[in-house]
Structures are given as C-alpha cells and as structure tokens.
MIMAR-540810 format. One record per residue (C-alpha): residue in three letters; residue number from 1; x, y, z. Coordinates in nm, 4 decimals, decimal comma. Each point is the difference from the previous one (the first is absolute). Layout:
% MIMAR-540810
   res     n       east      north         up
   ALA   NUM          X          Y          Z
...
% end
This chain:
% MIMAR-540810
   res     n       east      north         up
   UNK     1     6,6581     3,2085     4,0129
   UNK     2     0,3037    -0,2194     0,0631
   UNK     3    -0,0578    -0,3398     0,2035
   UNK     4     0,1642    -0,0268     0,3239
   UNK     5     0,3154    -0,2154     0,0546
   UNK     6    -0,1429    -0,3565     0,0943
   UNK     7     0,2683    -0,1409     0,2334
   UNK     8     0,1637    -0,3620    -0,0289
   UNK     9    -0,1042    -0,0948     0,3259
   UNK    10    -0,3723     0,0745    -0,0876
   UNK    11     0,0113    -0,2361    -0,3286
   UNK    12     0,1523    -0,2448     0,1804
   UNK    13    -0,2550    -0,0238     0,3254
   UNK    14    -0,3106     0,0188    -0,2921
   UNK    15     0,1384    -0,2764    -0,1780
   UNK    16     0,0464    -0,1972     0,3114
   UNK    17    -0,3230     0,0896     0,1525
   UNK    18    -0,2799    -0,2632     0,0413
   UNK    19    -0,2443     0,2492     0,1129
   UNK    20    -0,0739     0,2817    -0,0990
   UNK    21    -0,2634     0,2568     0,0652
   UNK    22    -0,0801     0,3624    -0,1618
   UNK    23    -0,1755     0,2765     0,0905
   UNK    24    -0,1389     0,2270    -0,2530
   UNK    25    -0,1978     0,3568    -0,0066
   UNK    26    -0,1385     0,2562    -0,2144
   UNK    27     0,3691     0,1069    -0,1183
   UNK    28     0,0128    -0,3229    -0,2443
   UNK    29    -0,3274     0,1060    -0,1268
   UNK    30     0,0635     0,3599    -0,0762
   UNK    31     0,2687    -0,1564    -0,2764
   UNK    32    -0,2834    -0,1183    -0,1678
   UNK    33    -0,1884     0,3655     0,0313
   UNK    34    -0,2407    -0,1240     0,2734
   UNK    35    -0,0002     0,3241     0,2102
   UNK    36     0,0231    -0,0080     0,3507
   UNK    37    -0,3344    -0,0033     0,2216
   UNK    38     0,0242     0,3735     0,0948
   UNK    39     0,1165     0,0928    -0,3839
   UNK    40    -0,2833    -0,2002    -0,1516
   UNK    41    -0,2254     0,3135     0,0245
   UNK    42    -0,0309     0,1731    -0,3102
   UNK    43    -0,2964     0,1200    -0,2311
   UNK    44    -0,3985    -0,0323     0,1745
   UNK    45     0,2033    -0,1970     0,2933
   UNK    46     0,2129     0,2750     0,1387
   UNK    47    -0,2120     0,2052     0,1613
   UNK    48    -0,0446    -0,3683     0,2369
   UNK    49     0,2531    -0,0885     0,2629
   UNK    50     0,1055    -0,3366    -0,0818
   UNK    51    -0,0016    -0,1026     0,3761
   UNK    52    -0,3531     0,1170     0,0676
   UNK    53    -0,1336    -0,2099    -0,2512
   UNK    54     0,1691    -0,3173     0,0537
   UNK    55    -0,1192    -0,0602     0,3266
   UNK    56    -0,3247    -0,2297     0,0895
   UNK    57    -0,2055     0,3265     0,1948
   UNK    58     0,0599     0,1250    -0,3900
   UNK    59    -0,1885    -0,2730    -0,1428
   UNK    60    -0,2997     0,0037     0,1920
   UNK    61    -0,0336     0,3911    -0,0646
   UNK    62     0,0455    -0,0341    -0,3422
   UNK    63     0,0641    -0,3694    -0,1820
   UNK    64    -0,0781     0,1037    -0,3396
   UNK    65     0,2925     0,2604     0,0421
   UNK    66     0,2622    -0,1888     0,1477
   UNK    67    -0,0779    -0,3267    -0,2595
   UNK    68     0,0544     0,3017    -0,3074
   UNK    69     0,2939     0,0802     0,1587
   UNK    70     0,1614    -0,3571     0,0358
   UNK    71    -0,1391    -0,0507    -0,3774
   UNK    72     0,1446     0,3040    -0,0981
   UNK    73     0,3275    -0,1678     0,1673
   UNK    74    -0,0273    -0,3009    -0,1941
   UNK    75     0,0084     0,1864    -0,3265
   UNK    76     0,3515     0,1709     0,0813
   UNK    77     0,1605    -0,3456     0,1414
   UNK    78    -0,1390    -0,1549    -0,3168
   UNK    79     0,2414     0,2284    -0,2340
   UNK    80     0,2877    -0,1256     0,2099
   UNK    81     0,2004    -0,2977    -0,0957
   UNK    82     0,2652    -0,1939     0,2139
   UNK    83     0,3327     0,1101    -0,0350
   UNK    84     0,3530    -0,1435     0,0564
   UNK    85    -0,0381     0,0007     0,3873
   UNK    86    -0,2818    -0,2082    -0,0331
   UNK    87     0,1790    -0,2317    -0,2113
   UNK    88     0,3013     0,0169     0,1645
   UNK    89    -0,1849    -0,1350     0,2985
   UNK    90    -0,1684    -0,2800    -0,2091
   UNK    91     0,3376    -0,1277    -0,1332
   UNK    92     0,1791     0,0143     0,4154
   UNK    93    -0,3366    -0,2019     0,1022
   UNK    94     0,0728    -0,2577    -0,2519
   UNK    95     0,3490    -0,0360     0,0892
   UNK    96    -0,0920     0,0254     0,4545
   UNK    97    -0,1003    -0,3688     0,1410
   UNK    98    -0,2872     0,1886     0,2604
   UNK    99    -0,0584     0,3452    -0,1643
   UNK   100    -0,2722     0,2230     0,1609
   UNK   101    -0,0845     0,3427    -0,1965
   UNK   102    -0,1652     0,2863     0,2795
   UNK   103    -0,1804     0,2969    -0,1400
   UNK   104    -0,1343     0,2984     0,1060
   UNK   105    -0,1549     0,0746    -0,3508
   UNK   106    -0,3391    -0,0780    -0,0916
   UNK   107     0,0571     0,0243    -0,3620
   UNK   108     0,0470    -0,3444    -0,1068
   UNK   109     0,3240     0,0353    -0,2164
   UNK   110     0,1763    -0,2673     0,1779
   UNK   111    -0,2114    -0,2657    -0,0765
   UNK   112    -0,0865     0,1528    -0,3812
   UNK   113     0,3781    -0,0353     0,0011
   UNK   114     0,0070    -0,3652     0,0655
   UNK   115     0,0680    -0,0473     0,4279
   UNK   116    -0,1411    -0,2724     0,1278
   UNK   117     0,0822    -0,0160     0,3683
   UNK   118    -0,1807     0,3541     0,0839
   UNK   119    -0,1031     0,1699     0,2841
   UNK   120    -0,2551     0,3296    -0,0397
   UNK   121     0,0415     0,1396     0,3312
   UNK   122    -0,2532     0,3050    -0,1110
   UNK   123    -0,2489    -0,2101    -0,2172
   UNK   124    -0,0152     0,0073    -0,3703
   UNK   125    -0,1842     0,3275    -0,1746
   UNK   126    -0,1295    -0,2584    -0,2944
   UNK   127    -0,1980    -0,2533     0,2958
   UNK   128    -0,3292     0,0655     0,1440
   UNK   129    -0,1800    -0,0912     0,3434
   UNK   130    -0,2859    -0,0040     0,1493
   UNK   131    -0,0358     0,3496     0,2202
   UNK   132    -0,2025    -0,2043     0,2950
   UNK   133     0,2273    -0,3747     0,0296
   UNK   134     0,2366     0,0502    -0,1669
   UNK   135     0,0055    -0,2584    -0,2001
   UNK   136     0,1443    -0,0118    -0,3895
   UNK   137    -0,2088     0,0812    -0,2350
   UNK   138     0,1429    -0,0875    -0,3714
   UNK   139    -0,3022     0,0808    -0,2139
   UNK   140    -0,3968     0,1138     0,0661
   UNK   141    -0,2927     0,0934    -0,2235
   UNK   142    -0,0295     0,2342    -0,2215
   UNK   143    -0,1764     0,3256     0,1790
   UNK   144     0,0115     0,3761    -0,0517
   UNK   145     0,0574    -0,0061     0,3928
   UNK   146     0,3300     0,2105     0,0650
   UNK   147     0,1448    -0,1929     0,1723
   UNK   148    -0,0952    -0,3444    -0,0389
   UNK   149    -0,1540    -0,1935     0,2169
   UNK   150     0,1064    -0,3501     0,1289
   UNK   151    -0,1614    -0,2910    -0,1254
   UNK   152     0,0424    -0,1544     0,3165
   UNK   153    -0,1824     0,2468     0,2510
   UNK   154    -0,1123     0,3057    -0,1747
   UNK   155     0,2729     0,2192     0,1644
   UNK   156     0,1981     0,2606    -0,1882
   UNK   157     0,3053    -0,1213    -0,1388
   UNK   158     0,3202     0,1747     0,0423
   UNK   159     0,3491     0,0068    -0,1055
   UNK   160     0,2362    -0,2929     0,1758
   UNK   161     0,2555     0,2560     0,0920
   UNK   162     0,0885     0,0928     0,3508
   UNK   163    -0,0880     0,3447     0,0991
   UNK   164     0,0506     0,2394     0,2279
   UNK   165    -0,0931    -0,1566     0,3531
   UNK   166     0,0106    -0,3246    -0,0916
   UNK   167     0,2928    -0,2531     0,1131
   UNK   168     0,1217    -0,2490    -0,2299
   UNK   169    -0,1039    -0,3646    -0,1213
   UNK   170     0,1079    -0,1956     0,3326
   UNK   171     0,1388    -0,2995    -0,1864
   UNK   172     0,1381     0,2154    -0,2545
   UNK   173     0,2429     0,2378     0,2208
   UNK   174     0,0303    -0,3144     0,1819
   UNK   175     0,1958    -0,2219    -0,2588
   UNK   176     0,1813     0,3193    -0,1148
   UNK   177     0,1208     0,0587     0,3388
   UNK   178     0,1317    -0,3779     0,0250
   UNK   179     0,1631     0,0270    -0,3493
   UNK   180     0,1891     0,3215     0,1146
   UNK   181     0,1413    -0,1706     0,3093
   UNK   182     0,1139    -0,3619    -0,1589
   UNK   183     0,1371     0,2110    -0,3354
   UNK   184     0,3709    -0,0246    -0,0758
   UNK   185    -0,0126     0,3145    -0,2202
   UNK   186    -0,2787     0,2793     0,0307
   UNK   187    -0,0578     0,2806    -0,2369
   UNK   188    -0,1855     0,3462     0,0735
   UNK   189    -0,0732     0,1321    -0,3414
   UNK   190    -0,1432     0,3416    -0,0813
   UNK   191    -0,1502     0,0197     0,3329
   UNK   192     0,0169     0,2879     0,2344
   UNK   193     0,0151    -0,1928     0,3087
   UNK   194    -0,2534     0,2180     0,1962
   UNK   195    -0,3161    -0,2168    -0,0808
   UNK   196    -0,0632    -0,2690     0,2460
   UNK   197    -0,0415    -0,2666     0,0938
   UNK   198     0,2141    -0,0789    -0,3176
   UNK   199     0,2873     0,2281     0,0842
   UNK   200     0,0451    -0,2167     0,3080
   UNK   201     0,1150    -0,2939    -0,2563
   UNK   202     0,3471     0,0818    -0,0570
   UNK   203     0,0557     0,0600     0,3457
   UNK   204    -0,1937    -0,3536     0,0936
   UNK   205     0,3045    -0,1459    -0,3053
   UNK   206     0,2936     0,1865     0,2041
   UNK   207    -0,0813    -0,1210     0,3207
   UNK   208     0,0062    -0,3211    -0,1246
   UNK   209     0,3342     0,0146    -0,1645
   UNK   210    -0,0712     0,0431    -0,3533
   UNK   211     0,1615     0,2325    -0,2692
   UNK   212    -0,2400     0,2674    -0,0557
   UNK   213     0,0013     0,2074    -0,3167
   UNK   214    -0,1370     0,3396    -0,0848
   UNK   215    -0,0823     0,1387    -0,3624
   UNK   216    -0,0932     0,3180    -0,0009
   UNK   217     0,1126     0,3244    -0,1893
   UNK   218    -0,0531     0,2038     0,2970
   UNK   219     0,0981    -0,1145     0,3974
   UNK   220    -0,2245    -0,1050     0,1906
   UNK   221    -0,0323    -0,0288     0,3962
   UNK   222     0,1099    -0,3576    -0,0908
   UNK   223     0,2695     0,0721    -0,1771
   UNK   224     0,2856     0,0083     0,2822
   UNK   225    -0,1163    -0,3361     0,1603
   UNK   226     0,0177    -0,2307    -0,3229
   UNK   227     0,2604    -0,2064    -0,1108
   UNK   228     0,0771     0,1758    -0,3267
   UNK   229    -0,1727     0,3058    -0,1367
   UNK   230    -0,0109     0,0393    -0,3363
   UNK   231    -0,1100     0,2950    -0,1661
   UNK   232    -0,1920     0,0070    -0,3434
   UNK   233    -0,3137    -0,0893    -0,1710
   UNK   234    -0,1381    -0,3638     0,0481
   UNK   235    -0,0016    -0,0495    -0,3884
   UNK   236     0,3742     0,0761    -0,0183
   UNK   237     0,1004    -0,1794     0,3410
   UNK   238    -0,1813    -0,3319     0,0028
   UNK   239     0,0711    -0,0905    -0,3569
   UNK   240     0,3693     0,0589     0,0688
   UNK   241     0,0253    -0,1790     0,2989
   UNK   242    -0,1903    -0,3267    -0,1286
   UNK   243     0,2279    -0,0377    -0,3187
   UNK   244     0,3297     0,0395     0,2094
   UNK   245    -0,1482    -0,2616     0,3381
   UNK   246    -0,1250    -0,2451    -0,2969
   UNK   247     0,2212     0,1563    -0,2725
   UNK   248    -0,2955    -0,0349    -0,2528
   UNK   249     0,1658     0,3738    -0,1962
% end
C-alpha cells in the first residue's frame, strides 16, 4: 500500500505545535494482528457473541465463562508486538511539550511500546478489579476459584475493562476531553468514528480551532470534517510524518 501525500502545511503546524493530542482505536492494533472485537471469535469462542458476554448481567450468569474468555483474550494480545504506529507515536510524544495519547483499545500496546502520557478510555484487558468496589486489584492468593476472589472483600474479581452498559472512568474521559479542546494538532487514527463518547473528540478539537487529522485506510463519517485526511496504514503514515516534522529519516 502506498502512503498518502503528507502536505507541507501539516509538517509545518506539527512541528510548531505545543500541544498535541491523539486519538487512537482498534485500526492501529489490527497492524499488529490484534483482531477487532467482533473478529476475535474464532475456534470454542465463536459460537459466543462477543457483546453478550462482555457485559456485567454476563458475569453474574456465568463468571467463570466470561473470565475464560478475557484469558483466552490475553493469550492472542500476548502474540502481538507494537509496531511502527506505536513507535511512531512514542518518538512525536518525545518531541510535543504537553502530549496526551487517547485510546479506545484495551490491549496495552501503547504503553508496551513506550507512551507515557496515556489515556485507556476502555480499561486495559491485562488489569483486574474488584467486581463489587471497584477497586484495583494487582495480585491475590493463590485459589482454584475461577475467578478469583478479592483479597479485599471476598467479591469476584473481574476484568478492568468497560463493558457494555457501563460509562467511562469520569476523570478519565474527563482529562481526555480537556486535552482535545486545548490541542493545537489532533489525530484520529484507525478509528471508525462511530464509538462514543470518544468519537465526539475530534469534533470537541475542531470546535476549538485545532488542526484535526484522520488516518485511516478507509473514510470514515469523520473524514470530511478534519483538517487533512490521509489515507493509509498507521505504520506507514506516522513514521513518515515524524521523520519529515522532526526530519529524524
């Protein structure tokens, strides 16, 4: 696949920029063969819909199911390594005085990458909390229980994702929202702009005034509101665009 023209104007606002704030979703991820929540079903798990077991009514039906199945999760993510989106991303935070990276993913390639200043709108597939509060649970004796139980309170613990009927961390959308509206530059990467609250970021950066960028292979309902659209694979795009802003090529 050939990379889409990056235009002058672009490199020059990036370079310029001060902030700088980027949205990413499950596109990024698929370069590094993470499928896609609805394509993850394949062997014992595709006779399951994916969106009737991530859901909390699932979990008190069946908890031993729906842990497997986030276990079973873990495994695939596991054979996945960061690839040169991720980087890219690493390298443009280095070189961005207030640099705020927004995901949708839960598979924890950003950070495995190296970004620091991270926000996991949808919770993190590799974290665990406790099913009753809530609360973070990092580690818990050793038990044939499935699933665990917390150490804190005996309840079940549970995956620290956000499912189905569940809103988002407060604080967390909260400080994304506030980095889309002071950024100079935003990106939309592999995203298909129909999740929200997230897909009400770029539009939170253009009212505001700020560039907004789209990568993406394929248009999305975003794609005729941005600043610049550019076409192609994160892994070929980013990379490109950081070594002409910061000329590191």
């Amino acid at each position: 696949m050939s990379e889409a023209p990056i235009p002058a104007e672009l490199v020059n606002r990036l370079r310029a920029a001060r902030r700088v704030a980027v949205l990413t979703g499950a596109g990024i991820s698929a370069e590094s063969g993470v499928p896609t929540f609805r394509e993850a079903q394949t062997g014992l798990w595709a006779q399951y819909n994916p969106e009737e077991l991530a859901t909390p009514d699932a979990f008190r039906r069946d908890p031993r199911l729906v842990w497997e199945w986030y276990a079973w999760r873990q495994g695939r993510v596991r054979q996945a390594e960061p690839n040169a989106g991720h980087r890219a991303l690493v390298d443009m935070e280095r070189r961005v005085a207030e640099f705020t990276l927004i995901t949708q993913n839960v598979d924890g390639l950003h950070r495995r990458a190296g970004s620091q200043h991270l926000l996991e709108l949808h919770g993190n597939l590799f974290r665990t909390k406790c099913f009753s509060e809530e609360r973070p649970v990092e580690s818990w004796p050793d038990s044939d229980e499935i699933p665990p139980r917390c150490p804190h309170c005996g309840s079940l613990l549970r995956p620290d994702v956000v499912w189905f009927g569940e809103s988002l961390p407060v604080e967390t959308l909260r400080t994304a929202e506030h980095a889309a509206k002071s950024a100079e530059v935003f990106f939309s990467i592999g995203t298909s702009a129909l999740v929200y609250p997230a897909a009400d970021l770029p539009f939170a950066a253009l009212a505001a005034g700020a560039t907004v960028v789209e990568i993406n292979p394929q248009p999305t309902p975003l794609s005729a509101q941005v600043s610049y659209s550019l076409n192609g694979a994160a892994g070929a795009v980013l990379p490109a665009l950081v070594a002409r802003a910061w000329e590191t090529a």
